[in-house]
C-alpha positions, 0 to 999 in steps of 0.5 A: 466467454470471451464475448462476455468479457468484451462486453462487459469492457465495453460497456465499462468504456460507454458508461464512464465515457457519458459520466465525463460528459463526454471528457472519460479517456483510455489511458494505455500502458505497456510496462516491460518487467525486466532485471536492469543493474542500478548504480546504488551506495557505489555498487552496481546491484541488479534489480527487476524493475518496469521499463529500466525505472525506478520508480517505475511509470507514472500512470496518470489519469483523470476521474471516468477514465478507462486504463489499459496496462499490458504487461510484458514480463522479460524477468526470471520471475512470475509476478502480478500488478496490483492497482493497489486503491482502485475500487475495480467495481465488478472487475475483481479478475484485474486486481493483481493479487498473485494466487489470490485473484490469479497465478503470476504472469509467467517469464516470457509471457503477457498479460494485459490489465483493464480497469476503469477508475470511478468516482476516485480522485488524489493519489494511488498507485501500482505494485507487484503482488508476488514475493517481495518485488514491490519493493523495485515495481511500483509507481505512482498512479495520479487521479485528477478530477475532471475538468469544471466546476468539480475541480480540486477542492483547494486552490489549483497549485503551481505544480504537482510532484510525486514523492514515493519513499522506498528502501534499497536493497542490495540482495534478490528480492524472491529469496528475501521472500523466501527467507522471510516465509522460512522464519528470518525476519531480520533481513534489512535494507540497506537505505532509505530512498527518495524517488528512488535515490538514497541521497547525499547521506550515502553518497560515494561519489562527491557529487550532490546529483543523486539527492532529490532536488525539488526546485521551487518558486517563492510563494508558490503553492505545490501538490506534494502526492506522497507514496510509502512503497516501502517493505519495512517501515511507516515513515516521518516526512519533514522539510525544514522552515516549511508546513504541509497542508494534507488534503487528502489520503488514499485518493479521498479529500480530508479537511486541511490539516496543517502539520510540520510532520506527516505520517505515512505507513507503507502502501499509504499515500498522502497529498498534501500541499507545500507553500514555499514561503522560506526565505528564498535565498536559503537551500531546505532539506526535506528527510524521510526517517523511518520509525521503529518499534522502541526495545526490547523489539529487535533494532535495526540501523536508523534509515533515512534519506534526504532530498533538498526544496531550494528556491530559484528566481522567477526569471532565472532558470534553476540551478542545475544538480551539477552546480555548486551551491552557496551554503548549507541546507538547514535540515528539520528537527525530526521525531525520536525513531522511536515515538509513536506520539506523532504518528498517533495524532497525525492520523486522529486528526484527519477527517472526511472533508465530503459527506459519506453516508455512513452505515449505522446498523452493523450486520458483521462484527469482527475482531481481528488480533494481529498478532505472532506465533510459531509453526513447528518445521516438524509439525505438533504444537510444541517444538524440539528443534528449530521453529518458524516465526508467523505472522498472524489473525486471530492465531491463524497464519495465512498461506497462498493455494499452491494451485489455484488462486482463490477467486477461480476457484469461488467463481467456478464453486471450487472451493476444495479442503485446506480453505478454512473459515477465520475465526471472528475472534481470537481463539485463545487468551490475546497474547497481552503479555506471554511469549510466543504461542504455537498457531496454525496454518491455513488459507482462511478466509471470510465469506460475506454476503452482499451489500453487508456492513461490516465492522472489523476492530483490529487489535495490535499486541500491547505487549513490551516486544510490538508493533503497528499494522498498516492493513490494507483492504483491496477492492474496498474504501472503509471508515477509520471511526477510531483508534486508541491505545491498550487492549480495546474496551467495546463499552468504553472505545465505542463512545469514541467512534467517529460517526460525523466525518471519518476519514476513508481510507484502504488502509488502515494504520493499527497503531503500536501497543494499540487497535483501530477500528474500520467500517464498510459495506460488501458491494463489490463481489469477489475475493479480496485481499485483507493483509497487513502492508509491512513485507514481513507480515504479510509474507508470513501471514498476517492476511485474510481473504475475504470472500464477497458473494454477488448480488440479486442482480446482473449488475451486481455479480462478478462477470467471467474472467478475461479470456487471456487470463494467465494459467496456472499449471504452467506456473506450477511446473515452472516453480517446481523446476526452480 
């Protein structure tokens, strides 16, 4: 087995090397997880982070590159690394998608991830995939074209700086998972961050050195590569007396489209380029503001952070974070934290800017109603105590397999009893208007035969009490053809679709009172996670598991996992003595 494996890495290596022409690179890694105390809001809070950073390594590599990341794991927690947008054809096993594709690395213990990266280019990036960790492992991963004449579709920038908005929390990340899997669903963080700074907005200090400071020549263009890592919440980005030109999202080119605001949900990325064309003798702040759900939706404290875009001579070295600054930065007007408006056209607006062929013939439709419910602590469908709010599709609420990620045990045609099939459609009435309904529990998934189109319609309540739904395919790019306000109309929201140039994505944001519809073809075998990127959602279910069977083919079936595969039963003993 372990042959075969080595065979398939090394033929990976071969025939990316000959598609750089030559140029293809392994790019090597070595993340150390472990606790470190961070100084934050004027307290010292411990955090499980990679390599003493936050955020932490910023992988960068360029189109037919081959990636070796080892993972050393000195936290208390068993955790996985996600490569969250990286296609992984025939490579599912390195997906890092904890009990979906397999057990947590174990305290003590290594695992090294292989993978390669083609025919990808713009920004993705890496996360834990256990609990709630991503909220302090994660960093970007930067995809360059190779050199020559298929560069960046835009003129080369100046420089080319990585933006990752996060959230600070002052609490232990696995309990906060456990909290939210126990039905509390109001932990909140206690800011917003920049790179991992919170800003001057809570600064304790006096001194400005924990605000993001961009400095920037005049007339210079820069690549701002843009990362949402947060837990909580889709996010508005503005810098005052400036524009973005987005060219790109989930390392796909879109059609430049100007804006003075983007919209970014969690696990997205956006590049977008910044000319510094303000007056340069004047300091800009560039404000991270988190959107939320207007009432009777429960409201939480407004979360932003800021960084400042100041301007330095040409032949002058830039001003250091310690030095006094002349005057006051100007700061942008920003969107009501309640207005959907702007995000709503920020993504209609984005449009492929390369020819894909799109699929025309569906051969799977389905219609995914993202919705939530409760589940009874002492079971039956209706509750005389105290009961648990879940997150759900189609009135089912997602659970991990407690002993065997779910893609060993379809590889090994294991697939035991309490793995159910999820409905394509809503069992019951949508809930557009009624309270809370009960819902069931299960490890659902959706078997998918190979080379499939499949069209998904995700539909988000309509209801006062909403919300949107970044949700987010792994192993797979799809086609957002559209999306739309109210319940969704086959008859009539078909004729809007988007059939010339949609934008590829591997997440799709649902927007709030709304539904959106993707497209995509089964061509990559494996099991594959399907689950909406909001922390609360996906640890209380709002997921899927969508099972692609191999092709005809050698070269189209999923090969045997790597040898060093992490096991399971030693994790499962571990957890049962916590």
């Amino acid at each position: 087995m372990a042959a075969t494996v080595a065979f398939f890495f090394f033929a990976a290596i071969l025939a990316a090397a000959a598609a750089g022409g030559g140029d293809a690179a392994l790019v090597e890694h070595t993340f150390i997880v472990s606790q470190v105390r961070l100084n934050r809001l004027c307290n010292d809070t411990l955090v499980t982070v990679v390599n003493g950073q936050l955020p932490g390594p910023t992988i960068e590599v360029r189109e037919g590159d081959s990636v070796v990341v080892h993972v050393i794991n000195k936290s208390p927690h068993g955790l996985t690394i996600h490569w969250h947008g990286v296609k992984l054809q025939l490579n599912c096993w390195a997906d890092g998608a904890g009990m979906i594709t397999q057990c947590p690395i174990r305290p003590n213990n290594n695992f090294t991830y292989r993978f390669d990266i083609v025919e990808q280019e713009g920004t993705l990036w890496w996360h834990a995939h256990v609990a709630s960790l991503r909220a302090t492992i994660h960093g970007a991963l930067i995809i360059r074209p190779r050199p020559g004449p298929s560069s960046y579709p835009f003129p080369k920038p100046e420089k080319e700086i990585p933006i990752v908005i996060g959230e600070w929390w002052e609490m232990d990340l696995v309990e906060l998972d456990m909290r939210l899997r126990n039905g509390n669903l109001f932990d909140v963080p206690r800011a917003a961050t920049i790179n991992g700074q919170t800003g001057d907005l809570y600064n304790c200090s006096g001194a400005i050195k924990e605000s993001n400071i961009l400095n920037v020549e005049h007339g210079k263009t820069y690549l701002l590569r843009i990362v949402n890592a947060a837990l909580n919440s889709e996010y508005y980005l503005k810098i005052a007396g400036h524009k973005f030109t987005v060219v790109g999202a989930d390392a796909n080119y879109v059609k430049p489209y100007t804006t003075d605001v983007i919209t970014i949900a969690p696990g997205e990325t956006v590049d977008a380029l910044l000319v510094t064309d303000a007056h340069p003798g004047g300091r800009y702040y560039m404000i991270a503001m988190a959107y939320q759900p207007p009432k009777p939706a429960k409201q939480f404290p407004l979360f932003l952070s800021r960084g400042i875009v100041q301007y330095y001579d040409n032949n002058a070295s830039p001003r250091k974070e310690e030095e006094a600054l002349p005057n006051t930065p100007m700061a942008p007007e920003m969107p009501d934290q309640h207005d959907a408006v702007p995000s709503f056209y920020f993504y209609g607006n984005l449009t492929s800017l390369q020819p894909h062929p799109l699929p025309t013939i569906v051969d799977e439709r389905l219609f995914y109603a993202l919705d939530a419910g409760y589940f009874c602590r002492e079971g039956g469908s209706s509750c005389q105590n105290v009961s648990n709010i879940v997150a759900t599709i189609n009135n089912v609420s997602f659970q991990l397999p407690e002993t065997t990620p779910l893609l060993q045990a379809h590889y090994y045609n294991n697939m035991k009893s309490g793995i159910g099939t999820l409905p394509d459609g809503s069992p019951r009435m949508f809930n557009y208007s009624m309270s809370l309904a009960p819902t069931s529990k299960a490890t659902s998934v959706r078997k998918l035969r190979y080379n499939t189109t499949v069209e998904i319609v995700f539909q988000s309540p309509v209801i006062a009490d909403s919300y949107s739904n970044p949700m987010h395919l792994h192993g797979h790019d799809f086609f957002v053809l559209a999306q739309g306000f109210g319940k969704f109309d086959e008859k009539k929201d078909v004729k809007t679709y988007n059939l010339v140039d949609p934008p590829v994505r591997n997440t799709v944001h649902v927007p709030i009172y709304g539904w959106a519809a993707i497209r995509f073809v089964t061509k990559n075998p494996g099991v594959w996670y399907l689950h909406c990127h909001y922390g609360h959602h996906s640890s209380t279910g709002m997921a899927v598991a969508l099972v692609v069977e191999n092709g005809p083919t050698l070269d189209t079936t999923l090969p045997p996992p790597p040898a060093d595969f992490p096991s399971c039963d030693n994790y499962i003993s571990m957890l049962a003595n916590e």
